[in-house]
PAMARKOL-932482 format. One record per residue (C-alpha): residue in three letters; x, y, z. Coordinates in steps of 0.02 Angstrom, whole numbers, padded with zeros to 5 digits, always signed. Layout:
<nodes>
ALAXYZ/...
</nodes>
This chain:
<nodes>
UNK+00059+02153-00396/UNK+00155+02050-00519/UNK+00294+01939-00470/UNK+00465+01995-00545/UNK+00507+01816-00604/UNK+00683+01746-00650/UNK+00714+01603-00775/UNK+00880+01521-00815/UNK+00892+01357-00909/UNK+01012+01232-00968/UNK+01044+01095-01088/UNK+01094+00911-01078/UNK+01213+00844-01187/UNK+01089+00779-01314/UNK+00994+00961-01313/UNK+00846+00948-01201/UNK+00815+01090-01107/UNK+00788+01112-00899/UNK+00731+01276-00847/UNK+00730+01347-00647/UNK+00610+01472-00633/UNK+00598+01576-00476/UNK+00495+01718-00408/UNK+00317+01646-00462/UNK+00273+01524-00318/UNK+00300+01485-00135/UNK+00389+01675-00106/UNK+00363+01652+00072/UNK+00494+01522+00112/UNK+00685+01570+00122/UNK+00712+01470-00044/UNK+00586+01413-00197/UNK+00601+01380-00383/UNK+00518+01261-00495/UNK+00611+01164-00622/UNK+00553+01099-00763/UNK+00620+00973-00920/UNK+00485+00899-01043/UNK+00327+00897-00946/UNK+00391+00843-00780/UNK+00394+01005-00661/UNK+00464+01015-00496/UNK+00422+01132-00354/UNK+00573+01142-00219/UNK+00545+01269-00071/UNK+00677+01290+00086/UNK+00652+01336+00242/UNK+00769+01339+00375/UNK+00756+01439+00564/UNK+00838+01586+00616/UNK+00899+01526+00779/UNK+01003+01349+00789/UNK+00934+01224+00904/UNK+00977+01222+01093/UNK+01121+01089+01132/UNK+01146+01024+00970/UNK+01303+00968+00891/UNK+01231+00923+00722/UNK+01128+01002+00569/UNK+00927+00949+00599/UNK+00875+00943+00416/UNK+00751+00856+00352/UNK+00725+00840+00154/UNK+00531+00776+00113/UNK+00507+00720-00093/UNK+00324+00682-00145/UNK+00234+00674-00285/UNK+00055+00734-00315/UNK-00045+00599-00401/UNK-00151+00743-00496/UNK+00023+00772-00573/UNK+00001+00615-00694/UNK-00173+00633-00683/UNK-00214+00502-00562/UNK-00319+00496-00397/UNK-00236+00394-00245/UNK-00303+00221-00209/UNK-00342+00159-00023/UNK-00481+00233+00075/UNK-00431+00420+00105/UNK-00393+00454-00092/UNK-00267+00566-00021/UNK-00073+00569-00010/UNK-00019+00508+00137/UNK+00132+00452+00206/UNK+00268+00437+00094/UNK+00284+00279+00003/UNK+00463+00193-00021/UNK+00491+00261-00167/UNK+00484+00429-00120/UNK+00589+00396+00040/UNK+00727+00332-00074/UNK+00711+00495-00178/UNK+00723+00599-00030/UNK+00882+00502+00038/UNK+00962+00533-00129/UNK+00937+00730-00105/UNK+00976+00723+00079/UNK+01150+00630+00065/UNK+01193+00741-00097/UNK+01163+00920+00012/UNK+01211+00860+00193/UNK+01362+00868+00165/UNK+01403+01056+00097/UNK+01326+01128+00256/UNK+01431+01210+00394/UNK+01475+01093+00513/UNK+01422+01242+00659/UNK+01272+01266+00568/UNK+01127+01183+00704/UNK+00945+01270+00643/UNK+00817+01180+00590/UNK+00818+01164+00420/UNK+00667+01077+00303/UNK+00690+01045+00096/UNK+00516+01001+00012/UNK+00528+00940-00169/UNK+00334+00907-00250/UNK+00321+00840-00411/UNK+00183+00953-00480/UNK+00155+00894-00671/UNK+00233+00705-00704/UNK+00325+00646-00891/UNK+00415+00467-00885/UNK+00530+00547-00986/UNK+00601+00663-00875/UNK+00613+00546-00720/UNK+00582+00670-00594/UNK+00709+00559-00459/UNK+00877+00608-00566/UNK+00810+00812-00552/UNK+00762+00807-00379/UNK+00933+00863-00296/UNK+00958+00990-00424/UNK+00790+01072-00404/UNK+00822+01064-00200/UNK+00999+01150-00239/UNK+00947+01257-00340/UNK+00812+01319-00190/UNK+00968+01331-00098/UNK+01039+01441-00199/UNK+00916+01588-00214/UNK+00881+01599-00029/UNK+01012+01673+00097/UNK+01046+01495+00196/UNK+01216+01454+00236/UNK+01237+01321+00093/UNK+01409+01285-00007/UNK+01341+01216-00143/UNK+01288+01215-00269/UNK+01262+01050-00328/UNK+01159+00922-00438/UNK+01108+00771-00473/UNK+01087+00667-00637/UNK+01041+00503-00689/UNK+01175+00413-00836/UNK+01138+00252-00909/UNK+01185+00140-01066/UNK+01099+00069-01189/UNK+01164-00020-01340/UNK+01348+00038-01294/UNK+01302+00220-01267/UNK+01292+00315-01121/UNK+01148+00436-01078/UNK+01111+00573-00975/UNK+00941+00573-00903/UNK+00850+00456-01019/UNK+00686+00415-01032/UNK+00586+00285-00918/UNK+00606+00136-01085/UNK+00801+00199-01094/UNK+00803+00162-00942/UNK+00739-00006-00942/UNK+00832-00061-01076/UNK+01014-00008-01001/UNK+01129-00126-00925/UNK+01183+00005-00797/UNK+01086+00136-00686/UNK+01180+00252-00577/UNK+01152+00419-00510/UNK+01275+00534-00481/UNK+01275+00711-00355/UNK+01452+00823-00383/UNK+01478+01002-00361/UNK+01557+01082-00476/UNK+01734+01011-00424/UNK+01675+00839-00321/UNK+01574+00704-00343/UNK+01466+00693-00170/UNK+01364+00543-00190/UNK+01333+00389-00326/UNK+01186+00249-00302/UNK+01140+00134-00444/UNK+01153-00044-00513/UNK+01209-00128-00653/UNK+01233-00302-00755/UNK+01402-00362-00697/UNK+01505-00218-00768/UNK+01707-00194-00755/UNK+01767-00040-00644/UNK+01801+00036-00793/UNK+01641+00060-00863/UNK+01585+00130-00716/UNK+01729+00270-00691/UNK+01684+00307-00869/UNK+01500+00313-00800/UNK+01540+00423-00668/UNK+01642+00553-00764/UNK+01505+00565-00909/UNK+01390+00605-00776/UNK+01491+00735-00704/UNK+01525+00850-00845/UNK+01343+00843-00839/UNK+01338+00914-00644/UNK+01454+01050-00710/UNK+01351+01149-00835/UNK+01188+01130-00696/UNK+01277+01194-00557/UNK+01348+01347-00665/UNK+01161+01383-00715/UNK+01133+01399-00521/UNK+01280+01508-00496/UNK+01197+01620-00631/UNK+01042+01611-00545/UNK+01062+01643-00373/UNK+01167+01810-00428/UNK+01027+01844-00536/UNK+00904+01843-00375/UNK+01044+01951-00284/UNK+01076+01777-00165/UNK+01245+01784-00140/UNK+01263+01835+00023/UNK+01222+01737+00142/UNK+01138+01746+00343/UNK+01258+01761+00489/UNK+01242+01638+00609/UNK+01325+01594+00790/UNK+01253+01415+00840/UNK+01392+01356+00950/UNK+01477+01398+01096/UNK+01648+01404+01067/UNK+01827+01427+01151/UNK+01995+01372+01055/UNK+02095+01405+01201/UNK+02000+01281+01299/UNK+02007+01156+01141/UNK+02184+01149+01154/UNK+02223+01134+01326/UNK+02111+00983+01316/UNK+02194+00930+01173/UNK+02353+00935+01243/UNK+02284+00841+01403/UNK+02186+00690+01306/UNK+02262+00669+01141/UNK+02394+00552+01190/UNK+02307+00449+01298/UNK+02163+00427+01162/UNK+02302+00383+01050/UNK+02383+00228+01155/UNK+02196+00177+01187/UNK+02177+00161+01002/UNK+02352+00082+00968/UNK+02315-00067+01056/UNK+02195-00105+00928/UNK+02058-00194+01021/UNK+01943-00312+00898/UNK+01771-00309+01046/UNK+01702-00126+01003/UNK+01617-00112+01149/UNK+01802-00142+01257/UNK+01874-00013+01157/UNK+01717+00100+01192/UNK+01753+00086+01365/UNK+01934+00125+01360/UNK+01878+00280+01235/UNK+01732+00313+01376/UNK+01857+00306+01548/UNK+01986+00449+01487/UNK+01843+00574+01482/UNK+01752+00523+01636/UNK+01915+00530+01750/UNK+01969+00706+01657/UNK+01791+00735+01734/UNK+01809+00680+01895/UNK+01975+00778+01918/UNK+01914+00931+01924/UNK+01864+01022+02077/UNK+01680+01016+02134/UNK+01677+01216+02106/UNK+01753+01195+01936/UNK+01669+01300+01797/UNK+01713+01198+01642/UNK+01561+01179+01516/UNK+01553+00987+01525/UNK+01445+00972+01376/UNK+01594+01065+01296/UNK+01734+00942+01363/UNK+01625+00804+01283/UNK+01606+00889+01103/UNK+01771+00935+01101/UNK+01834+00749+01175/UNK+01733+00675+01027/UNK+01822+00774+00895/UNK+02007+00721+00977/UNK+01965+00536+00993/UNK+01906+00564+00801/UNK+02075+00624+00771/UNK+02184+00523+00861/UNK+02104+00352+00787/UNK+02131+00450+00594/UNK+02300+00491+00647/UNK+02355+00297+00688/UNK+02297+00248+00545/UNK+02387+00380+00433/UNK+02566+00393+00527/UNK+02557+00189+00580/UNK+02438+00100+00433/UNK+02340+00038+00589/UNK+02161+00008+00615/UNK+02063+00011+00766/UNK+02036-00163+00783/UNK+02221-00219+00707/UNK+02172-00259+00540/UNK+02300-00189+00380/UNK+02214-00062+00268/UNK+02159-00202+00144/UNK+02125-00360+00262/UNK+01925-00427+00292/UNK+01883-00484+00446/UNK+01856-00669+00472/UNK+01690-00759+00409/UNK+01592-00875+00448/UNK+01405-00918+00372/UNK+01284-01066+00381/UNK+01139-01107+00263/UNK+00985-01214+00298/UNK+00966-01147+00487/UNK+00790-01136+00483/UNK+00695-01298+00482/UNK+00532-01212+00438/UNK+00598-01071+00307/UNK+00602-01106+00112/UNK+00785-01038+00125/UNK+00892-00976+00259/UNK+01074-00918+00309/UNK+01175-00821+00428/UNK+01323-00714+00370/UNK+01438-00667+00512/UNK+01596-00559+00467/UNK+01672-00494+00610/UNK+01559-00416+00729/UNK+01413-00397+00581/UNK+01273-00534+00574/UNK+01126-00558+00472/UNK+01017-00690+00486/UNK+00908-00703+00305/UNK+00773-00815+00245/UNK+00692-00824+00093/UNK+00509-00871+00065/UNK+00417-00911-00091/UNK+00253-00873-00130/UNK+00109-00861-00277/UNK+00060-00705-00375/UNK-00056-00663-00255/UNK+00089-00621-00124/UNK+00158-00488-00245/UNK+00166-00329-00182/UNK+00050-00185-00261/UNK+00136-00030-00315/UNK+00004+00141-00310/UNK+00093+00296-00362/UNK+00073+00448-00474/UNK+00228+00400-00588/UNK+00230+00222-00584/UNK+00106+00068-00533/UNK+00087-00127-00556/UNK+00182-00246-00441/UNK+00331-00306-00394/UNK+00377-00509-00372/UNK+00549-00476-00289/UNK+00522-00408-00122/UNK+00685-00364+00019/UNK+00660-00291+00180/UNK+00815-00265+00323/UNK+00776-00244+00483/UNK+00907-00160+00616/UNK+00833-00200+00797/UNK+00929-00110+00950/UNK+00995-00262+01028/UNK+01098-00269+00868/UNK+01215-00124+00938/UNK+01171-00169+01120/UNK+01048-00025+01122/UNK+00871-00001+01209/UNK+00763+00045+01039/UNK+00584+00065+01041/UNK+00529-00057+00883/UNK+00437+00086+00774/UNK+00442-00002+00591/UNK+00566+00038+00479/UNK+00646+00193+00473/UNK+00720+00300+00302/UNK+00900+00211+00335/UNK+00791+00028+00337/UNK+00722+00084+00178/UNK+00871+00140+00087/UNK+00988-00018+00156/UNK+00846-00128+00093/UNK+00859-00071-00074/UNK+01025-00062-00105/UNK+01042-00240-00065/UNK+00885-00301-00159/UNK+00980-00205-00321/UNK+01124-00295-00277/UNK+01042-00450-00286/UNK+00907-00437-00419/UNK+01016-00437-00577/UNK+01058-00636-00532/UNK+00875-00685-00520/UNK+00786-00784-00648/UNK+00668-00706-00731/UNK+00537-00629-00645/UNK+00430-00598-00781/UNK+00418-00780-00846/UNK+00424-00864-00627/UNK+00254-00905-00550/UNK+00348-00851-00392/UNK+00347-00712-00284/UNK+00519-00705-00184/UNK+00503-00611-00007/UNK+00690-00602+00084/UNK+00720-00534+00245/UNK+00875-00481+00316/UNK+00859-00483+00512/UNK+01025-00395+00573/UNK+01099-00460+00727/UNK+01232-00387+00750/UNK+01303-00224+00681/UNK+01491-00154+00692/UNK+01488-00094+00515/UNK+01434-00116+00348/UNK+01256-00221+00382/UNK+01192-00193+00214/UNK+01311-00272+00151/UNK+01306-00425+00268/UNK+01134-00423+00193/UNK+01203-00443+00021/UNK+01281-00590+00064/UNK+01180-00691+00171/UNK+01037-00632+00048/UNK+01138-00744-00103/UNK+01180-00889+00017/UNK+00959-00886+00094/UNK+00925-00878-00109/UNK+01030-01009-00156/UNK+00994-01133+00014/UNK+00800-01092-00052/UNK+00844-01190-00231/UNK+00825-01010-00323/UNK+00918-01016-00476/UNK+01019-00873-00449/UNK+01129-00820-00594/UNK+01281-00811-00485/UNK+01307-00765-00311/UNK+01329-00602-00269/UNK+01442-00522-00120/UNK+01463-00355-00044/UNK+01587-00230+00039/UNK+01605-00067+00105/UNK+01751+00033+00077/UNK+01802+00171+00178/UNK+01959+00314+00169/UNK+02049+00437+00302/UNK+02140+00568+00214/UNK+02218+00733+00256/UNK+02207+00873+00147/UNK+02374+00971+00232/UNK+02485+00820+00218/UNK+02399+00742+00061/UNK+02409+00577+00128/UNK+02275+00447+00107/UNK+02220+00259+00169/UNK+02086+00163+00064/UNK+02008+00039+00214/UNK+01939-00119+00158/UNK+01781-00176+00274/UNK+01748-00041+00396/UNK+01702-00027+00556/UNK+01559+00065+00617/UNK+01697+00173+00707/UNK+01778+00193+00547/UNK+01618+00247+00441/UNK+01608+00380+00589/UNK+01757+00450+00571/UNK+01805+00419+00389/UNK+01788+00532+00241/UNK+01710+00403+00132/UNK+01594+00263+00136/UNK+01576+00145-00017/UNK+01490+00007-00040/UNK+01516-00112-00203/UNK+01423-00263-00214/UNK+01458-00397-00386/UNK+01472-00573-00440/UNK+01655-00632-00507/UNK+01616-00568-00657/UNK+01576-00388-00611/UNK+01467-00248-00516/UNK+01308-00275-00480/UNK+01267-00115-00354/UNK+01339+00015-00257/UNK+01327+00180-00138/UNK+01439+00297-00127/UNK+01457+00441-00012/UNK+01587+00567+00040/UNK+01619+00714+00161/UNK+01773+00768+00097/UNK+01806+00845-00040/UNK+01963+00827-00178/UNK+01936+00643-00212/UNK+02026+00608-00375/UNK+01994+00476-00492/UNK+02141+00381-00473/UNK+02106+00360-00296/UNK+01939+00320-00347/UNK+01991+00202-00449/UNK+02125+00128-00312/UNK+01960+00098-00185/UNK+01874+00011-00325/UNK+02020-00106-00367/UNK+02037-00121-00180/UNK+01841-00176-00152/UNK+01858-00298-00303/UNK+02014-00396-00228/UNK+01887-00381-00067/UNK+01731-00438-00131/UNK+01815-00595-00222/UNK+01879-00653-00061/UNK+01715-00648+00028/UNK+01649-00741-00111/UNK+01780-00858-00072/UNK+01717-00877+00106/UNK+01553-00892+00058/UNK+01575-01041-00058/UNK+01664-01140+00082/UNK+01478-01163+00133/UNK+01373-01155-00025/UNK+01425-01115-00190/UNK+01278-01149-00321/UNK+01064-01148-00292/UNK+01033-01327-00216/UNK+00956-01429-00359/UNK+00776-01415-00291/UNK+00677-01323-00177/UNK+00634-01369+00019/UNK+00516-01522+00015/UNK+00394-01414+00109/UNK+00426-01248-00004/UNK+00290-01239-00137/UNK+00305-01327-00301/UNK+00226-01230-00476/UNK+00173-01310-00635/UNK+00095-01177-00754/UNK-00017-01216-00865/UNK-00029-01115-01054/UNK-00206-01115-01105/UNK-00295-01042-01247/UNK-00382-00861-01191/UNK-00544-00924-01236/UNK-00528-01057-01106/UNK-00482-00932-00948/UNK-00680-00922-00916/UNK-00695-01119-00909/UNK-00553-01133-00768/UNK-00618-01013-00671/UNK-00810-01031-00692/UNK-00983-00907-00656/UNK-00922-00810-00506/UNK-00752-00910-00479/UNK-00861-01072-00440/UNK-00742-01201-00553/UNK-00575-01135-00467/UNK-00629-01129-00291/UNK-00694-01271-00306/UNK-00521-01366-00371/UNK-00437-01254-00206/UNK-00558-01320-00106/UNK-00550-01499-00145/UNK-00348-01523-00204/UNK-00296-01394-00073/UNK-00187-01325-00210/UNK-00164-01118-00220/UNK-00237-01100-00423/UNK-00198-00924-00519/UNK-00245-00887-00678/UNK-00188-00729-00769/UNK-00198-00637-00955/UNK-00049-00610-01035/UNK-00043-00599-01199/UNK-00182-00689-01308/UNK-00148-00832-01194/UNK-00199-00883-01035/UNK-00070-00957-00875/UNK-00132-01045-00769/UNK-00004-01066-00622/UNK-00034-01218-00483/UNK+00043-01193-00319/UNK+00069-01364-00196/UNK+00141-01411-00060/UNK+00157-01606-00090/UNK+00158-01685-00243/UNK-00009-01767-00221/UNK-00086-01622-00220/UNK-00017-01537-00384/UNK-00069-01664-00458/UNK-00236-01688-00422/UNK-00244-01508-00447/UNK-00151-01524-00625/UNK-00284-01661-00680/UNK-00409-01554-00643/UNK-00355-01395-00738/UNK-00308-01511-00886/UNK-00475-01601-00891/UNK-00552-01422-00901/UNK-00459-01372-01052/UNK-00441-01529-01136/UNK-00532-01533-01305/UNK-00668-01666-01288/UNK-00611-01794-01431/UNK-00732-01918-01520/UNK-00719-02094-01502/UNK-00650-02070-01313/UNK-00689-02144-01160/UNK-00705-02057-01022/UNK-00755-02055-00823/UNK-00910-01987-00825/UNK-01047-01918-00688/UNK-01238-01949-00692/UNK-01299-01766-00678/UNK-01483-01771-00714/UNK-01631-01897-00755/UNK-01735-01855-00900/UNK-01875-01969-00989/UNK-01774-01984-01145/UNK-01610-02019-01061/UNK-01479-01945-00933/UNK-01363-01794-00932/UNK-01161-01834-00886/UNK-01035-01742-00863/UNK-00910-01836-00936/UNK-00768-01673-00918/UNK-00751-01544-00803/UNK-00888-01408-00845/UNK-00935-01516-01014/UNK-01117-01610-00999/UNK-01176-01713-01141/UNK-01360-01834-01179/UNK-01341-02030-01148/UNK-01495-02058-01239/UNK-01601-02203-01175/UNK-01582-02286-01321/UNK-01373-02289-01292/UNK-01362-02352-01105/UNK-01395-02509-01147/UNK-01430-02659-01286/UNK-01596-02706-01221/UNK-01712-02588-01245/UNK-01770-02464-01117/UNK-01967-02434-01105/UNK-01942-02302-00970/UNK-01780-02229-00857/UNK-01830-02263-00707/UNK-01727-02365-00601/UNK-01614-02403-00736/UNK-01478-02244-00658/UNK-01457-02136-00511/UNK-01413-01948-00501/UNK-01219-01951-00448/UNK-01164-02122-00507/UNK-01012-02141-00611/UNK-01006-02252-00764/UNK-00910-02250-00915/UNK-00949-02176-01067/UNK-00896-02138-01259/UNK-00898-01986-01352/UNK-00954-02027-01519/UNK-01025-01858-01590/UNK-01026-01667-01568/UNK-01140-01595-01663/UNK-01056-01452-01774/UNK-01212-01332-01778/UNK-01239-01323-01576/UNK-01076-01410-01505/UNK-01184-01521-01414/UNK-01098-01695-01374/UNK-01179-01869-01365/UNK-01103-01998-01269/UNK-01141-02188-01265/UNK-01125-02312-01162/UNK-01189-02473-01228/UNK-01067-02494-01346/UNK-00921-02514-01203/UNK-01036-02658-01150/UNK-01032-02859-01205/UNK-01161-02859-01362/UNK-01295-02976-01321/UNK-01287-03128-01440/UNK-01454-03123-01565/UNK-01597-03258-01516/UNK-01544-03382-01654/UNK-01375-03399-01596/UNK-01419-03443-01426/UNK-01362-03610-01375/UNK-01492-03770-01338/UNK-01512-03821-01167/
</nodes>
């Protein structure tokens, strides 16, 4: 039987086309379209359980992207030549999706839920990461899942001036800001992205572009889900539930949660306690034969401490810990605490510590990128690490999670618009970001300590960068607001917003955005931005106390690089038959040599430890390439004995004939005896022969001319 199929499609601002196309494949999962713009096609399929899960107080999605390599044409590399796990890239995708939709489902809503996104057919221009959260809301939309969407997603960047919606992969690289942006129809929900030091201006202009955009995509889903008769949607009952209850604890607990929280304790694991010992003795009152549903006092006590703490901070201005809306908490930060590292710092703000260090390798530590849309490698490498003991938790240590990934890279986009040139550095920079300690906004911590490690490390940073996450606690009866400067982690819990804006004095270099409220207005957007800016200048200001510019040079035991520009028809001379001439100069200087194409040239780049041994390492490289001149004198090697003369290398890789006849005035009857196979002597260049390039070499005439027999003196 045919499928009954159902198209709808839309247009960007510049006229390309997206179509959603349901009906055709996957009709055996609650939800399934495929979306398509250019040649890039996405399949999105949804899937969520008719029965919520057993004692759970929050939504168990999961949202999967991955692309196919056979959608670009490719087959996998490694052993299995299959997709396996997903890479980073894709994990970053799929947290863009799962923040954008997390947030529109019912907060009673507890079945399992899973969104798959494949990339099926691959086009770099249609970027398949700025279409992923439309094609999973759009899934949404045509199946009969509790989902108050929709939404989407797009990409905006500008180049030249001019902003643009969903440009191609070279648009892209040629922009000077990157941001994606999820709305609804009324909200935006989500923004991630980095830029070249722009104003807060420019990116509220950004964000606004973008979001007219979001408008005309989520209509086209409105249009399509009544097309597919979706409108309705499943009845579900997933908690247990009883207001009366609610209220009478309410009315027991809410003002002691409230005086626990006015006395604004700093130590977050003192105020936990205080939090902790209301609800255990409400618990202990009550008779042993008592039938109150304990896990429902402790659901219902988490939702009035949540309260109470947004309360003080609306009716009072307080915080938790006794800050103002707009104060930082105190800093302190140290560079050059590793003896051993090639850069290292610690950034502690508060109760927030990151310890970074920054290591410098050669091309070869560059890590290899293998994936259906993109490949090659990448020389600018950050990885963040959140142990348990951080949070005084027993963790088991697993590798990084999805939230390691996605703090990693926000702070390596933070940081990599300072960086020198990549392209043009024989380096490979690795930083680490070892968090240890967390009450709030880590990745940021990792912004910072990241610029003071790079600078400590002698990288010549463009400017340092800091970082700082914003927060706000509104209330949509009363219409008041607070913009919080720094949160806590307590804060980002119970807060409607979490914002994170990185930038050098000049402007932003980064940030993440996310909200679970909706109604945020761009003047109050535009408040939290001013806000983070007056923030972010004075951690700066804290941070220079201790190191404001990249030391003049690196460690004395961090790796030194001298490249080398050769001609391309020398590359096979440096490196020799079967790598024999460059192993060789490893082997004896000790020195790390690489040697690359780029261009119609050839770069040699020398890696040392000492200075001794770059430069034996450099003399060696040079003597390969030099250009043998005649009339020279040069250092030379007895190779071989033959009865006409003997052959010496007189440069790296370059033999030429000493001809009996030139070793010596006196003539030579016969070689033998007269040199030995590995003994050095001197010798002159004085002709290369044009037809065959050979060289001949002499060495009698760098020796005293005999006087003739007529001019020697009588006894």
């Amino acid at each position: 039987m045919k499928p009954t199929i159902i198209t709808k499609s839309c247009a960007l601002p510049d006229g390309r086309q997206i179509t959603i196309e349901t009906g055709k494949l996957a009709r055996q999962a609650d939800g399934s379209i495929v979306l398509r713009m250019g040649n890039t096609m996405l399949l999105a399929t949804v899937v969520s359980s008719q029965k919520g899960v057993e004692g759970a107080d929050f939504l168990p999605l999961s949202v999967d992207y991955q692309e196919k390599f056979a959608s670009t044409g490719k087959i996998p590399g490694g052993f299995l030549k299959r997709e396996g796990k997903l890479s980073d890239y894709e994990i970053l995708i799929s947290r863009l999706v799962d923040r954008a939709i997390r947030p529109l489902f019912p907060d009673d809503y507890h079945a399992e839920t899973q969104v798959s996104i494949q990339l099926i057919s691959g086009d770099l221009n249609a970027l398949p990461d700025s279409l992923a959260a439309f094609a999973a809301s759009a899934a949404l939309s045509v199946s009969d899942i509790p989902f108050q969407g929709p939404i989407s997603e797009v990409r905006v960047v500008r180049v030249d001036g001019k902003f643009i919606i969903n440009p191609t992969f070279e648009q892209k690289e040629k922009s000077d800001l990157d941001f994606i942006v999820a709305a609804s129809i009324d909200n935006i929900l989500m923004v991630e992205g980095e830029a070249k030091e722009i104003s807060e201006e420019d990116m509220l202009e950004a964000l606004k572009l973008a979001h007219e955009a979001i408008k005309t995509q989520c209509q086209v889903q409105i249009e399509l889900s009544q097309a597919a008769g979706k409108t309705a949607k499943r009845t579900y009952d997933h908690e247990v539930k009883d207001e009366a209850f609610k209220a009478e604890l309410h009315s027991l607990l809410y003002q002691k949660v409230y005086d626990v929280a006015r006395q604004q304790i700093p130590n977050k694991h003192t105020r936990s306690e205080l939090f902790g010992k209301i609800v255990e003795e409400y618990l202990a009152s009550l008779p042993e034969d008592s039938t109150v549903n304990k896990d429902l006092v402790k659901k219902y006590y988490k939702d009035i401490q949540k309260k109470a703490c947004r309360d003080l901070v609306l009716n009072e201005g307080a915080r938790l810990d006794g800050r103002k809306t707009t104060e930082i908490r105190p800093i302190w930060s140290e560079v050059d605490y590793l003896p051993s590292a090639h850069g290292s710092a610690i950034f502690t703000r508060g109760e927030t510590q990151s310890l970074s260090t920054v290591t410098l390798g050669t091309k070869l530590d560059e890590q290899m990128i293998d994936g259906a849309m993109f490949d090659g490698s990448n020389k600018f490498i950050l990885h963040y690490n959140f142990p348990g003991f951080s949070t005084g938790e027993v963790k088991p240590n697993r590798g990084p999670g999805r939230r390691e990934v996605g703090h990693g890279n926000l702070a390596m986009r933070a940081l990599k618009p300072v960086l020198p040139n990549l392209a043009e550095s024989p380096y490979t920079i690795r930083l680490v970001s070892d968090i240890l300690e967390s009450n709030g906004s880590s990745s940021m911590a990792t912004v910072c300590a990241g610029s003071l490690a790079l600078m400590d490390a002698g990288v010549k940073i463009k400017a340092p960068v800091s970082g700082i996450a914003m927060g706000m606690i509104s209330d949509s009866a009363t219409k008041k607001y607070a913009i919080l400067s720094d949160i806590l982690g307590d804060e980002d819990h119970l807060g409607d917003m979490d914002f994170k804006v990185t930038g050098t004095e000049a402007g932003i270099t980064a940030c993440q955005m996310d909200l679970k409220v909706d109604g945020l207005t761009y003047d109050v957007l535009k408040q939290a931005l001013d806000q983070a800016k007056h923030g972010r200048l004075h951690i700066m200001n804290e941070m220079k106390k201790t190191i404001s510019s990249p030391n003049p040079d690196l460690k004395p035991h961090a790796p030194r690089a001298v490249t080398i520009t050769i001609e391309k028809e020398l590359i096979g001379a440096v490196i020799g038959p079967g790598g024999k001439v460059v192993q060789e100069i490893q082997k004896v200087t000790g020195a790390t040599v690489v040697i690359e194409e780029v261009g119609n040239k050839g770069i040699v780049n020398i890696f040392a430890n000492n200075q001794e041994v770059m430069d034996a390492a450099v003399r060696r490289v040079k003597a390969i390439v030099a250009v043998p001149e005649v009339g020279e004198v040069y250092d030379g090697k007895v190779k071989s004995i033959m009865p006409f003369g003997a052959f010496v290398e007189f440069m790296p890789g370059k033999d030429g004939l000493l001809h009996i006849s030139e070793i010596k005035w006196e003539r030579l009857e016969t070689m033998e005896g007269v040199l030995e196979v590995g003994e050095e002597i001197k010798v002159k260049l004085v002709e290369v022969d044009k037809k065959t390039g050979k060289f001949r070499l002499s060495r009698k005439v760098l020796l005293p001319k005999p006087p003739r027999k007529e001019e020697t003196p009588a006894v």
